[in-house]
C-alpha positions as CSV (number, residue, x, y, z in Angstrom):
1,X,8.7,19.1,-5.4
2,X,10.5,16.3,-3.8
3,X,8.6,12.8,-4.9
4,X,7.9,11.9,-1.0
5,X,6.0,13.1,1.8
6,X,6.8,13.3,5.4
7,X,4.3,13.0,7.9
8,X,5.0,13.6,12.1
9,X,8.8,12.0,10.4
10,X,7.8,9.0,8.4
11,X,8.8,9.3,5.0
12,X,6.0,8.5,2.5
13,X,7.1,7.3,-1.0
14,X,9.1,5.0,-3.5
15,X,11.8,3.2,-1.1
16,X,9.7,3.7,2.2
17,X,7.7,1.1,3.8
18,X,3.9,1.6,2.4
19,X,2.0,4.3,5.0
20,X,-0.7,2.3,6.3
21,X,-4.0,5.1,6.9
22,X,-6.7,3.9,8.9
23,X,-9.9,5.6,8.5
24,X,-12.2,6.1,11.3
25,X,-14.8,8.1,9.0
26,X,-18.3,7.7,10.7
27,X,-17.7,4.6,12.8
28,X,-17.6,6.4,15.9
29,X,-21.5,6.3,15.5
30,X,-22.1,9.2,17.6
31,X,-20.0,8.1,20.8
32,X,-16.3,9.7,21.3
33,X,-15.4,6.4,23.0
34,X,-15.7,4.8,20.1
35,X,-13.6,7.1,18.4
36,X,-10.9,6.6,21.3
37,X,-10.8,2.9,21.2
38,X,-10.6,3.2,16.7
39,X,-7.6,4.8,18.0
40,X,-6.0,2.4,20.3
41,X,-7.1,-0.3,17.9
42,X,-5.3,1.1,14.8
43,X,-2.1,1.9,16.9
44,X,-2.8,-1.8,17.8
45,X,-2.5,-3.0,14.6
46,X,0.5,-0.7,13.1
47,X,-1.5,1.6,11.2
48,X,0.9,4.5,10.9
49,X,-2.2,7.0,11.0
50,X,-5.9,7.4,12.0
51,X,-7.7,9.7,10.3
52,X,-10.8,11.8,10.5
53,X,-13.2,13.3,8.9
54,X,-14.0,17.3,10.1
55,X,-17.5,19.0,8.2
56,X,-20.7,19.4,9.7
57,X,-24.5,18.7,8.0
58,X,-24.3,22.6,6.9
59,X,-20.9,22.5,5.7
60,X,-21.1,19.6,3.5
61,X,-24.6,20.2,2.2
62,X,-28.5,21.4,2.4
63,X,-31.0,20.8,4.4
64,X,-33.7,19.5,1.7
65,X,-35.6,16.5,0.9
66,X,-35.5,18.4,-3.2
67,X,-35.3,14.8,-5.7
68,X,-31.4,15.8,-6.1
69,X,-30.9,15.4,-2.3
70,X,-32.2,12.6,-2.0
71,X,-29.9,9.0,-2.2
72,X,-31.0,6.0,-4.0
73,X,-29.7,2.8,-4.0
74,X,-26.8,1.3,-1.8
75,X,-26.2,1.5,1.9
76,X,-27.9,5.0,1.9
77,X,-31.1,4.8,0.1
78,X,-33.9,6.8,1.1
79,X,-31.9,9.0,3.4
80,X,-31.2,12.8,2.2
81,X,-27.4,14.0,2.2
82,X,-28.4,16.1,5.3
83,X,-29.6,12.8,7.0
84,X,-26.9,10.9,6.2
85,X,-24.1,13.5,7.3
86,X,-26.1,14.9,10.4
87,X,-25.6,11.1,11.6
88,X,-22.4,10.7,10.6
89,X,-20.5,14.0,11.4
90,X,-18.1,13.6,13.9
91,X,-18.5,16.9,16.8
92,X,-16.0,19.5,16.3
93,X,-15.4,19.5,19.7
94,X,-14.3,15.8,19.9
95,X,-11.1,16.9,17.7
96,X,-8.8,18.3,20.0
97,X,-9.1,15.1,22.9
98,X,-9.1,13.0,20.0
99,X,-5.7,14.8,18.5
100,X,-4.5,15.0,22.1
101,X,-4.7,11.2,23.2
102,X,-3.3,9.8,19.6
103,X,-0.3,12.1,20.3
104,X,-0.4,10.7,23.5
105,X,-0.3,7.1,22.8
106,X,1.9,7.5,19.6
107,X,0.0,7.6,16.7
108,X,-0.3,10.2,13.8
109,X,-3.7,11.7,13.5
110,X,-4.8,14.2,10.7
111,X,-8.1,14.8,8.6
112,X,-10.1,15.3,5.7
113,X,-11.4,18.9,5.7
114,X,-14.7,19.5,3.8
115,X,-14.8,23.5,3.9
116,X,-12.4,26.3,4.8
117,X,-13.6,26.3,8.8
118,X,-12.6,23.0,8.7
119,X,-9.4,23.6,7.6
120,X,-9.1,26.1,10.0
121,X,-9.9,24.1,12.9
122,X,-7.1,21.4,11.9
123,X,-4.6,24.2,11.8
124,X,-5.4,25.3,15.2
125,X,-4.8,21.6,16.2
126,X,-2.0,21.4,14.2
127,X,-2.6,19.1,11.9
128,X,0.3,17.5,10.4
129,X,-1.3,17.0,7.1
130,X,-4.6,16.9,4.7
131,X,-6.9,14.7,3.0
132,X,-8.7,15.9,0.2
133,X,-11.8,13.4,-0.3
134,X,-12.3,12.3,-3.6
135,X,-15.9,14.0,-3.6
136,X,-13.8,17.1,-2.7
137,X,-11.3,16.6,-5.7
138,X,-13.4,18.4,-7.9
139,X,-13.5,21.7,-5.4
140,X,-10.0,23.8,-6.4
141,X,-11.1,26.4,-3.9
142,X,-10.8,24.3,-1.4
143,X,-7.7,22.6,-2.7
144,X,-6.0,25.7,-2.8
145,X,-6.9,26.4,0.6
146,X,-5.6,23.4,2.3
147,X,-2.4,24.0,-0.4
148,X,-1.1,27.3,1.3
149,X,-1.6,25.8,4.8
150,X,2.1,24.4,3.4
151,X,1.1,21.2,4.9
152,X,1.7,17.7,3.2
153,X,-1.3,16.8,1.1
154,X,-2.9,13.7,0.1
155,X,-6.0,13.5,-2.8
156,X,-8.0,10.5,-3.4
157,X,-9.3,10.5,-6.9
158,X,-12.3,8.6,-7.0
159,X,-14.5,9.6,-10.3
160,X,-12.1,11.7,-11.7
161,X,-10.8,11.7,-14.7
162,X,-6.9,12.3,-15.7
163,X,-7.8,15.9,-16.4
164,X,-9.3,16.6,-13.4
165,X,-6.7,15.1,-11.3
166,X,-4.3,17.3,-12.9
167,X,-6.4,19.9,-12.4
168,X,-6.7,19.1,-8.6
169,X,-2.7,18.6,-8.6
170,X,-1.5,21.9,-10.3
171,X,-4.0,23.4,-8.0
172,X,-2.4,22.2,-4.7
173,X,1.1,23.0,-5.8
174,X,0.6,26.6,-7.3
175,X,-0.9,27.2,-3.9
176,X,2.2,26.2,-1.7
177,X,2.3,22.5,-1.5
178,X,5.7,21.0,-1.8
179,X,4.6,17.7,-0.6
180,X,1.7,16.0,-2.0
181,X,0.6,12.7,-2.9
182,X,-2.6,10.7,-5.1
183,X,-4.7,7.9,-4.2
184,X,-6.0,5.4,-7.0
185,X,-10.0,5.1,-5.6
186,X,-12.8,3.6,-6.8
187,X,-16.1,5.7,-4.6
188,X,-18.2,2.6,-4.7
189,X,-18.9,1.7,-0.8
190,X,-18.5,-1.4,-1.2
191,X,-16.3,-1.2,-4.5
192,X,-15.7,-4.8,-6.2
193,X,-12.2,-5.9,-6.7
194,X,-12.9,-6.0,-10.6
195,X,-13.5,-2.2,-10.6
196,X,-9.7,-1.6,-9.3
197,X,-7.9,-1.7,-12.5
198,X,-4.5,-1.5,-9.9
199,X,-2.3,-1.0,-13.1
200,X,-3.6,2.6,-13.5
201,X,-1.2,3.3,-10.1
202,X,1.1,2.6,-12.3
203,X,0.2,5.0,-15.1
204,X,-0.7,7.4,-12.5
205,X,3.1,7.3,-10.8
206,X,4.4,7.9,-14.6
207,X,1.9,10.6,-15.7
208,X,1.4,12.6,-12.6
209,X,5.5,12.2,-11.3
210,X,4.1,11.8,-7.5
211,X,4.2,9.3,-4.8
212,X,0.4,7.2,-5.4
213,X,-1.4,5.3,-3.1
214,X,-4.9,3.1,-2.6
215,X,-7.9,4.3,-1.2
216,X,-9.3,1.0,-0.8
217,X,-13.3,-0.1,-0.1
218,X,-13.3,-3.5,-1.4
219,X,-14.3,-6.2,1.4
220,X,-11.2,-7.7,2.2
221,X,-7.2,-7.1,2.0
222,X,-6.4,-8.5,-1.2
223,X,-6.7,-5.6,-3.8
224,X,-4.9,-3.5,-0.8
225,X,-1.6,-6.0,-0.3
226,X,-1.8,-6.4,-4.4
227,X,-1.2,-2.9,-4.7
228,X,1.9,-3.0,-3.2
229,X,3.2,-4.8,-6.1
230,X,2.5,-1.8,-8.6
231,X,4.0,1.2,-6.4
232,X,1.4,1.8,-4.6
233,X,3.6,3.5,-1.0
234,X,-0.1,4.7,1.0
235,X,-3.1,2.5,1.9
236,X,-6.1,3.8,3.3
237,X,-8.4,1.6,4.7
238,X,-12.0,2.2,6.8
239,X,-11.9,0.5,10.5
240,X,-14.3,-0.4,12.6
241,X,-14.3,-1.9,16.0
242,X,-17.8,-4.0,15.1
243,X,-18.5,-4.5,11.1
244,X,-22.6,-5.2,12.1
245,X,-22.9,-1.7,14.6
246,X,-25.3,-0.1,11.8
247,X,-23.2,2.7,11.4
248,X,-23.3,4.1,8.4
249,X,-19.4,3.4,7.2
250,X,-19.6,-0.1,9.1
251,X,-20.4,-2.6,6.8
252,X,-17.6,-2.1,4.1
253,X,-14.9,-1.4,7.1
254,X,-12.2,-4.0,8.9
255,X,-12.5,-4.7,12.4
256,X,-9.8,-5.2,14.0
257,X,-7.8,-8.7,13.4
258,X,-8.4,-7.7,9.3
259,X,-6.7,-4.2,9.9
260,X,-3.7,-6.5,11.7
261,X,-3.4,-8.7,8.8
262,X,-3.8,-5.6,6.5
263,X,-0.4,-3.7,8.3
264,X,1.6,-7.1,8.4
265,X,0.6,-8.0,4.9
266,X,1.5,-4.8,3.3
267,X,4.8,-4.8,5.0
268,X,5.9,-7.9,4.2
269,X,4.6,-7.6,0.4
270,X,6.8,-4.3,0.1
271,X,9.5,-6.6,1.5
272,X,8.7,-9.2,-1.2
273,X,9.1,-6.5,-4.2
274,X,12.4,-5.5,-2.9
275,X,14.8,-3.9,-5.8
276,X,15.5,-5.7,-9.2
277,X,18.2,-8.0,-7.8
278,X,19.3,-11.1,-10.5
279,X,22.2,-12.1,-8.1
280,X,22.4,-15.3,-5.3
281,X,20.2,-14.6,-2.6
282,X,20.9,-15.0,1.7
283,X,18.2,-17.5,1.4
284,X,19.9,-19.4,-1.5
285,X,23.4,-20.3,-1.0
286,X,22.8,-22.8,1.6
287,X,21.0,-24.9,-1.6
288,X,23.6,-24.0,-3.9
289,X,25.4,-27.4,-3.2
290,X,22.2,-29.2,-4.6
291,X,22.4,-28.0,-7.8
292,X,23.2,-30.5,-10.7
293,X,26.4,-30.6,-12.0
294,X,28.5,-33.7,-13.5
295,X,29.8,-36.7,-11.9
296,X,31.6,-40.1,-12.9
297,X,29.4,-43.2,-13.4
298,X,31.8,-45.7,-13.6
299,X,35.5,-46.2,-12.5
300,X,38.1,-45.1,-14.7
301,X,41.7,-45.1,-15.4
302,X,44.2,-42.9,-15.9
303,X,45.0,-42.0,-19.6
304,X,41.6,-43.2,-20.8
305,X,39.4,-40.9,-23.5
306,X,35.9,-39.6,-21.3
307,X,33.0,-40.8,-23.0
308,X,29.1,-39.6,-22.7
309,X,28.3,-43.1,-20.6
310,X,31.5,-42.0,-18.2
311,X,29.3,-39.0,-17.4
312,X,26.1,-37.7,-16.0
313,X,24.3,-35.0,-15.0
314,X,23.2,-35.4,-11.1
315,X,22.4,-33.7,-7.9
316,X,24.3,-32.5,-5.9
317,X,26.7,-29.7,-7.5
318,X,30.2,-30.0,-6.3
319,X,31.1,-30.9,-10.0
320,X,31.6,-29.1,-12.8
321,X,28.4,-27.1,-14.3
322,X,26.5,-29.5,-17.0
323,X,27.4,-27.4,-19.5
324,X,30.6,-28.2,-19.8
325,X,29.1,-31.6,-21.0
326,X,30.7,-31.7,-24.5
327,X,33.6,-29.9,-23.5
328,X,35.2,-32.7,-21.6
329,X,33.8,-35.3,-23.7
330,X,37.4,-36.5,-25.6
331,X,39.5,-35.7,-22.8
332,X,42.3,-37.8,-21.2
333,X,42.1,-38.0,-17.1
334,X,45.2,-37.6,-15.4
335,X,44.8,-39.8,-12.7
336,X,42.1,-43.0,-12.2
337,X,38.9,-42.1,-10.8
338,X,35.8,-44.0,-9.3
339,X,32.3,-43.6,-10.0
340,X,30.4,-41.1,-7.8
341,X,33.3,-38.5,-8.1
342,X,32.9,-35.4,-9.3
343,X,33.9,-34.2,-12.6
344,X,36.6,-31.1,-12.0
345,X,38.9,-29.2,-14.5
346,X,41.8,-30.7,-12.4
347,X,41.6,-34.3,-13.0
348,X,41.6,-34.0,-16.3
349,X,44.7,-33.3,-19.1
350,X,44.7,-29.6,-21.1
């Protein structure tokens, strides 16, 4: 298994520009021309892809108000799972116009499949990858599914543990998938910053030998562009066009000029971690000329001995380097020099 992925021709992976995912989730809130304009606005912004999310109420779960169906706490409370996702499924018959107009304006589109029908939906659209959801990490079956599509894969890993990631992973690539990819999460909506622990992408690059990303729900960009830092080549972000619509996903999303600074940021922090590089930079050699080096304080004949009050070390550096310092204390010049010249190998005797 090459350690990249390739989506609609962007390579995804150490060397490549981070892949920039911006998720639409619920935020249409039940109009498809919302879910157009998410589009426009992330192609607006230089996401690389938009992506949905395909399951229905009776895909995803049951229809009971049973304790253990019920959510409490957080942006859901007091909602069953069935109430939650029959508001926030997005219509299976919204896919293909929505597939059909991010083609047309230029953007990649894929989705996170929550059952097999899902799955084979996308592949009638053909979608040119997968998401598995981090709830979904724990569901091999459908791992394995989406695997022998052959597609590219992504899996967020939010609440699992190593072992179950490596579960998730040998089950996408004994299935056929020769391209897959992990995404650090943390499935708090919103998750604080603290909760991160970014050097785990780190560990994750080393233990699981595949490309790793962010799945990010902080509140802001920081823990995203920091990322970027420790390997991390995919960010995934939720989008909104209004963070105070009520929808469901809303509050913990970016609207528009975040997701703008999100893309721009990321690119130029890849930029800014570069390759391990010790030598003079572009930027640099213009200001090399203002580096100390050693100069002649006061006049000076020819045939006299340098001493340390002849000398000193000063801005700018067309001298010789101060550490030559003691090496031309003691030594004869061959001609006379004034002060403000600088100190060179050739004015002085072997």
């Amino acid at each position: 298994m090459k350690n990249r992925l390739i989506i609609d021709g962007k390579k995804i992976g150490d060397g490549f520009e981070p892949y920039v995912i911006a998720e639409m989730s619920a935020n249409h809130n039940g109009d498809i021309n919302n879910a157009f304009k998410i589009i426009e606005m992330s192609k607006r912004s230089g996401a690389h892809a938009v992506k949905l999310q395909t399951y229905k109420p009776d895909t995803i779960t049951l229809n009971s108000r049973e304790p253990e169906f019920m959510i409490e706490g957080g942006l859901w409370h007091g909602q069953s799972l069935y109430e939650l996702y029959e508001s926030a499924f997005m219509p299976w018959e919204w896919h293909k116009p929505l597939f059909d107009y991010a083609e047309k304006i230029g953007i990649s589109i894929f989705s996170s499949p929550f059952d097999n029908t899902a799955v084979d939906l996308l592949e009638d659209l053909n979608s040119p990858a997968y998401k598995i959801a981090s709830f979904e990490a724990v569901d091999i079956p459908l791992i394995k599914y989406v695997a022998s599509t052959g597609k590219p894969m992504i899996i967020s890993t939010g609440m699992a543990n190593a072992e179950e990631i490596e579960e998730a992973v040998e089950a996408a690539k004994s299935s056929g998938c020769r391209q897959l990819a992990i995404l650090h999460c943390v499935s708090g909506y919103p998750a604080p910053s603290e909760d991160y622990n970014l050097m785990t992408i780190s560990d994750m690059k080393m233990r699981f030998k595949l490309p790793v990303g962010l799945s990010d729900h902080t509140l802001d960009n920081t823990t995203a562009i920091a990322s970027v830092a420790l390997g991390a080549c995919i960010i995934e972000k939720h989008v909104t066009l209004d963070r105070n619509a009520g929808g469901p996903d809303d509050s913990f999303s970016l609207e528009e000029a975040e997701l703008n600074h999100l893309c721009s940021s990321v690119h130029t922090a890849w930029q800014a971690v570069g390759n391990i590089n010790y030598g003079r930079k572009s930027s640099e050699i213009g200001n090399v000329k203002f580096r100390r080096s050693l100069y002649f304080v006061e006049n000076i004949k020819e045939g006299e001995i340098i001493e340390a009050k002849h000398i000193k070390s000063i801005r700018p550096g067309y001298g010789l380097a101060p550490k030559y310092h003691e090496l031309i204390l003691g030594k004869k010049l061959k001609v006379s020099v004034k002060k403000n010249t600088a100190v060179t190998f050739e004015i002085l005797e072997d």
